[in-house]
C-alpha positions as CSV (number, residue, x, y, z in Angstrom):
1,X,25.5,7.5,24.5
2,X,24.2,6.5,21.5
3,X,20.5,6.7,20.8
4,X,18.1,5.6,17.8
5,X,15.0,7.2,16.8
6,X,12.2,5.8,15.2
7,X,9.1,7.6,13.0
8,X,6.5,4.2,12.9
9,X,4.7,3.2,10.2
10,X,4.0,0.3,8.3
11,X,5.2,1.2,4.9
12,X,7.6,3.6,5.8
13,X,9.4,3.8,8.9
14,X,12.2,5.9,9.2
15,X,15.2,5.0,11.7
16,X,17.7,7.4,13.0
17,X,20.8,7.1,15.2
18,X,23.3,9.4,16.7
19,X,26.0,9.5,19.1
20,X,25.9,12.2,21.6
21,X,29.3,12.5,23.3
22,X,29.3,14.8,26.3
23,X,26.4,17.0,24.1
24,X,28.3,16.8,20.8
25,X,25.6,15.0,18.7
26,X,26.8,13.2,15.4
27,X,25.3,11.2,12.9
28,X,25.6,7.4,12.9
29,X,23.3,6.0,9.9
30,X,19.7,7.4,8.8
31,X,17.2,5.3,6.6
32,X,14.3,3.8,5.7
33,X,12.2,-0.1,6.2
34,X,9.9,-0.3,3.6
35,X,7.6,-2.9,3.1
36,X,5.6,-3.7,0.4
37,X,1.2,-2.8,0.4
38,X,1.3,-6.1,-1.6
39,X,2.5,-8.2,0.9
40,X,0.5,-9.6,3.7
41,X,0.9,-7.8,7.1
42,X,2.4,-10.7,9.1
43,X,5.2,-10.4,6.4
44,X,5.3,-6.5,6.7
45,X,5.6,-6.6,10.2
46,X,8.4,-9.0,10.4
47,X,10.0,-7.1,8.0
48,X,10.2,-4.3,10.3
49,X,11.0,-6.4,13.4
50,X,13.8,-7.8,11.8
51,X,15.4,-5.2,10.1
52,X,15.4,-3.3,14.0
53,X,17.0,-6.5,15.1
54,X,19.7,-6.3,12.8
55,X,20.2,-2.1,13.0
56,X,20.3,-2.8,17.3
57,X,22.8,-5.6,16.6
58,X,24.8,-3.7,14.2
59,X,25.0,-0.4,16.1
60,X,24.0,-1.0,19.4
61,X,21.9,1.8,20.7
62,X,21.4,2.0,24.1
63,X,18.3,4.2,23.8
64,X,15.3,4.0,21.2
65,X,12.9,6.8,21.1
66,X,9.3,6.4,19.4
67,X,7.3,8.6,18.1
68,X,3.7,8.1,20.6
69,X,0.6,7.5,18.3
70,X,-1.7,10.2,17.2
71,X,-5.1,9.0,15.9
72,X,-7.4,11.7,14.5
73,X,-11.5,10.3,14.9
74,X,-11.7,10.4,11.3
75,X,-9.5,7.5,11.2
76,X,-9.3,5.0,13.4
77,X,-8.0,2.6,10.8
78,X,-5.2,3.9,10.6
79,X,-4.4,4.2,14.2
80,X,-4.8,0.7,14.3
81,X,-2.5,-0.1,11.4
82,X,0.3,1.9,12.7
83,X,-0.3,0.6,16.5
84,X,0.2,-2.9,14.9
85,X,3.8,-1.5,13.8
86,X,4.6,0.4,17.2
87,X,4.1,-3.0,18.6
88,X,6.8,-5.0,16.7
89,X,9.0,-1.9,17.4
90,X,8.4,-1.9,20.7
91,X,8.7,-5.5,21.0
92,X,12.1,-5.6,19.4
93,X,13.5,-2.8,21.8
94,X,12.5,-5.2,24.8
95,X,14.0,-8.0,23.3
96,X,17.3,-6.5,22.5
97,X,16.6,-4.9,26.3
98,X,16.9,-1.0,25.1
99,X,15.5,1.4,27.1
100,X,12.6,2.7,25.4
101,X,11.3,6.3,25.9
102,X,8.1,7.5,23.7
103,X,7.3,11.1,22.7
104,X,5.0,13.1,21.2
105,X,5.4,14.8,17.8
106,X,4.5,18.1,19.2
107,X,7.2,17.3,22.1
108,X,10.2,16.4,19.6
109,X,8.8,19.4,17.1
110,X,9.4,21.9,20.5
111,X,12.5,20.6,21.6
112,X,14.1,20.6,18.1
113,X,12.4,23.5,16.5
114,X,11.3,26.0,19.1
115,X,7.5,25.4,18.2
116,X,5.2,22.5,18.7
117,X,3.6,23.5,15.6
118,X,6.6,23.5,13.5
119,X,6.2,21.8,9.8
120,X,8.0,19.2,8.5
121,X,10.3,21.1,6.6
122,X,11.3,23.2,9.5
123,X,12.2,20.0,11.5
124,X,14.2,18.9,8.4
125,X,16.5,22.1,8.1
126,X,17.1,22.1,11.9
127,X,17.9,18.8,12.1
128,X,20.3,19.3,8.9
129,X,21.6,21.8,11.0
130,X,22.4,20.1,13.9
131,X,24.2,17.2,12.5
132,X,25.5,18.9,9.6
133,X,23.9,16.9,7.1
134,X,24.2,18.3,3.6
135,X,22.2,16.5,1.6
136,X,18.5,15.8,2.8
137,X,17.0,12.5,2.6
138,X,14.5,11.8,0.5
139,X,12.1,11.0,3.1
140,X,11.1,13.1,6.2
141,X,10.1,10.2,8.1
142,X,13.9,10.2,8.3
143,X,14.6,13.5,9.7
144,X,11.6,13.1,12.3
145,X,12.8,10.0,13.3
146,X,16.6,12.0,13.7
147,X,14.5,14.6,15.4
148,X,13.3,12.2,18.3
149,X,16.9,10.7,19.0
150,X,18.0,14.9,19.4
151,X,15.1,15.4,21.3
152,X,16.3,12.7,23.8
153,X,19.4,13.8,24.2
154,X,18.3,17.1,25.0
155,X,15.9,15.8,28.0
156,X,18.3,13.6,29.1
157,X,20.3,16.8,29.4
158,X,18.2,18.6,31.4
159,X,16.6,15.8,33.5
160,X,20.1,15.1,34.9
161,X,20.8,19.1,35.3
162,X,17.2,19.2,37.0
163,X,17.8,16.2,39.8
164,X,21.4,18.0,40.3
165,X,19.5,21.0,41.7
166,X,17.0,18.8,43.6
């Protein structure tokens, strides 16, 4: 299966995909769409719209995860921002028809780390870990966006072992 993970945001949003083959995870290709504050956000968004179109046509994930919106009180700007993103995302999985599956940071932080609460940098070393990547990107939406695609894969896991003792 192979799987995609996305960490939204409108000027950085990180992209992840793996393959999992019978639970052996491997890297596929891990990066970045960045768009420009200067630009207006029409053009930012269909920057980001595009480039999934063109990483789901390249690669062909079957699965994209999303990372689910937090918004603090303090800022609801922001939340709307980065819902404007999440909703290009989410409208290029439908139109390239993947199934699209949305988790919390807390959830992905659990499943990958062992702690809900874990920082950054502990999702970034365990994620190294996992897929045996040596040198760390440069930006952690990159690993949290790797960290949602192994968090998948990991449910999935235990979803199917679950309904088998149903």
């Amino acid at each position: 299966m192979r799987i995609i993970g996305i960490d939204p945001a409108l000027k950085i949003t990180g992209f992840g995909i793996i393959d999992d083959n019978q639970g052996k995870l491997s890297l596929v290709q891990a990066g970045t769409i960045i768009t420009s504050t200067e630009d207006k956000m029409a053009l930012r968004l269909s920057r980001i719209f595009d480039a999934l179109n063109s990483l789901f046509a390249e690669f062909k994930p079957q699965v994209m995860v999303l990372e689910k919106i937090y918004s603090h009180s303090r800022h609801p700007a922001t939340s709307f921002i980065l819902g404007q993103a999440r909703g290009v995302i989410c409208l290029a999985a439908e139109k390239s028809k993947l199934k699209l599956v949305e988790y919390s940071a807390t959830h992905v932080k659990k499943s990958v780390v062992g702690r809900g609460m874990a920082s950054k940098e502990q999702v970034q070393s365990m994620v190294a870990a996992l897929l045996g990547i040596k040198t760390l990107p440069k930006y952690k939406d990159v690993t949290d966006a790797l960290a949602m695609a192994i968090s998948y894969s990991y449910f999935s896991k235990a979803n199917k072992f679950n309904s088998f003792l149903k």
